[in-house]
N, C-alpha and C positions, 0 to 999 in steps of 0.2 A: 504494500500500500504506500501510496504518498506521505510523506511529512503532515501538510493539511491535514487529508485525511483522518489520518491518526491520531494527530493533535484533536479533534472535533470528536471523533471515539471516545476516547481516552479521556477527554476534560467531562464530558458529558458522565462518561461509570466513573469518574472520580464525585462529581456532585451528587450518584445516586446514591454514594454512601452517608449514610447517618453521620453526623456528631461522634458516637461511640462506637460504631463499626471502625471509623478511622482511626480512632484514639485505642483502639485495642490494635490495630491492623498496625499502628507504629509502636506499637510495645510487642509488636513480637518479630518486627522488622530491626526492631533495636535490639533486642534478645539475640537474635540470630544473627548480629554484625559481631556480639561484645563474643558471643561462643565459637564466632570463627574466627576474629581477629584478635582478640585477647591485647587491646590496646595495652600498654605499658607506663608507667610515669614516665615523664619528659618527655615523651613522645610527642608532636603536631601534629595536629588534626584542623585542616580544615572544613568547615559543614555550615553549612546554608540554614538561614531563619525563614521558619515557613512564613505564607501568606495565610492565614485563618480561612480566610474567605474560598480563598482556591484548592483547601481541604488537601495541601501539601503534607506529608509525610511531618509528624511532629517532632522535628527534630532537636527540640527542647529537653526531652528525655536525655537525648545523647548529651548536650551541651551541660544539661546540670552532673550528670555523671562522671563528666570528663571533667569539669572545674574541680570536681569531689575528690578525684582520683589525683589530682597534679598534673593530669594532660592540656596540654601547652592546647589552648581553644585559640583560630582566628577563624573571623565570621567576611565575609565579601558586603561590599560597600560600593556603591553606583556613584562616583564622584563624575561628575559631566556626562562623556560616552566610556568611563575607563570602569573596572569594577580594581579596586582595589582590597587589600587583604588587612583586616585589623583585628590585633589581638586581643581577646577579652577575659579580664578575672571577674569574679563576683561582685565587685564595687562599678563595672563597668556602665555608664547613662545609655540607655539606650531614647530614641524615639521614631517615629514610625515618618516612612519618607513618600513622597508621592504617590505611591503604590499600594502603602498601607502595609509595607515591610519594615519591622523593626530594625531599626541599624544603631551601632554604636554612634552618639553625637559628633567623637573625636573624626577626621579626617585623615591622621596618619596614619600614611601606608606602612606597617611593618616591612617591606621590602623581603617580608621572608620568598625563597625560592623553593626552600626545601621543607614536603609537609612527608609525615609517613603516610597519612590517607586526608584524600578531598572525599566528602560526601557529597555528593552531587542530585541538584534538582532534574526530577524528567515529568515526562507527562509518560514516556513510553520508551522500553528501549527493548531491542527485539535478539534475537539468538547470536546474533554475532557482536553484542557489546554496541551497538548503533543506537543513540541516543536521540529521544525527540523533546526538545525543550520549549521552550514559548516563540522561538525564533530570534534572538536578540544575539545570539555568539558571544555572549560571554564567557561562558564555561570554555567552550574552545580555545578562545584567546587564551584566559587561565593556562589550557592545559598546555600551550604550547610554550610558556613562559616562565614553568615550573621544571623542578629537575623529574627527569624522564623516570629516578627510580621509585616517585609519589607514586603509591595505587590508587588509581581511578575509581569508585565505589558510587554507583548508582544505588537509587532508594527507589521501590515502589510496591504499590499495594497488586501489580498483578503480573503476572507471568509474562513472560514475551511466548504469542502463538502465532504472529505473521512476519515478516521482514518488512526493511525500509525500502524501499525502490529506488528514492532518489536521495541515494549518501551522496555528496559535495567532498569536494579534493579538498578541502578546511576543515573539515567534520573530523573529530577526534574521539576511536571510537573510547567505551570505558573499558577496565581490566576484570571488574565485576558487576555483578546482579545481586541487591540482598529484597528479596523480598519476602514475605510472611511465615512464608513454606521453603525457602531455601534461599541457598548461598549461591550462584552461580560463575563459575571465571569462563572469562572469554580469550586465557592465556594460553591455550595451546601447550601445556607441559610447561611451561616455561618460568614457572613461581618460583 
């Protein structure tokens, strides 16, 4: 299927879930990231604050666990057309930007390059790690701007059962799949 396509799929069974269908569907999407990957203190994790409204993957579960544990949190930040990378502890200000995404107040970019996992927003992403986001490229950019040895870690609430048809020479695919019911890599042997 198309990009569009999927996107309009995909955003539509994302609204048909309940309130608590989704709040349990990201507590066991977050279960099944912490059982495979077994983050570590001092580790870097970057991971995306959901949109409420757009019934995004809760990944507030992750962020409060990881502050808990001593894992190094940076959260992405839309400064102009750029998405930059800001690290966040417990005391951090947050407020909600054009979109109605919460973002740190501060503007400085940590410059970090090197994350051991990005948690990455989709709407859809299909058996070969091919990712459908809202259309904006920012993750891509992200990922091409990071060190190559960051795992790429895709969130969502449903399986991949069809392919993308029109992947783009930019499009960067992910290295994993965590969704409810499993962990999936898209690495070929190569972990």
């Amino acid at each position: 299927m198309l990009k569009a396509e999927l996107r309009k799929k995909y955003t539509q069974k994302r609204k048909a879930l309940s309130t608590d269908e989704a709040f349990q569907l990201s507590q066991k999407i977050f279960e099944n990231f912490i059982r495979y990957f077994r983050p570590e203190e001092s580790e870097k994790v970057h991971v995306f604050i959901p949109i409420p409204a757009r019934k995004e993957i809760d990944t507030r579960i992750f962020i409060q666990y990881f502050l808990a544990q001593n894992i190094r949190v940076y959260v992405p930040k839309i400064v102009g057309d750029k998405l930059i990378n800001i690290e966040i502890f417990e005391d951090t200000v947050f407020e909600p930007n054009n979109w109605g995404i919460s973002e740190p107040v501060s503007n400085v970019d940590s410059g970090e390059k090197y994350f051991h996992y990005v948690i990455t927003p989709l709407l859809y992403c299909d058996q070969k790690g091919n990712r459908v986001g809202y259309g904006k490229g920012f993750y891509d950019g992200l990922f091409q701007n990071i060190s190559e040895e960051t795992k790429k870690i895709g969130v969502n609430y449903f399986d991949p059962d069809e392919y993308v048809d029109d992947v783009w020479e930019n499009d960067v695919p992910l290295d994993y799949l965590v969704t409810p019911t499993e962990v999936l890599s898209f690495l070929s042997g190569l972990e």
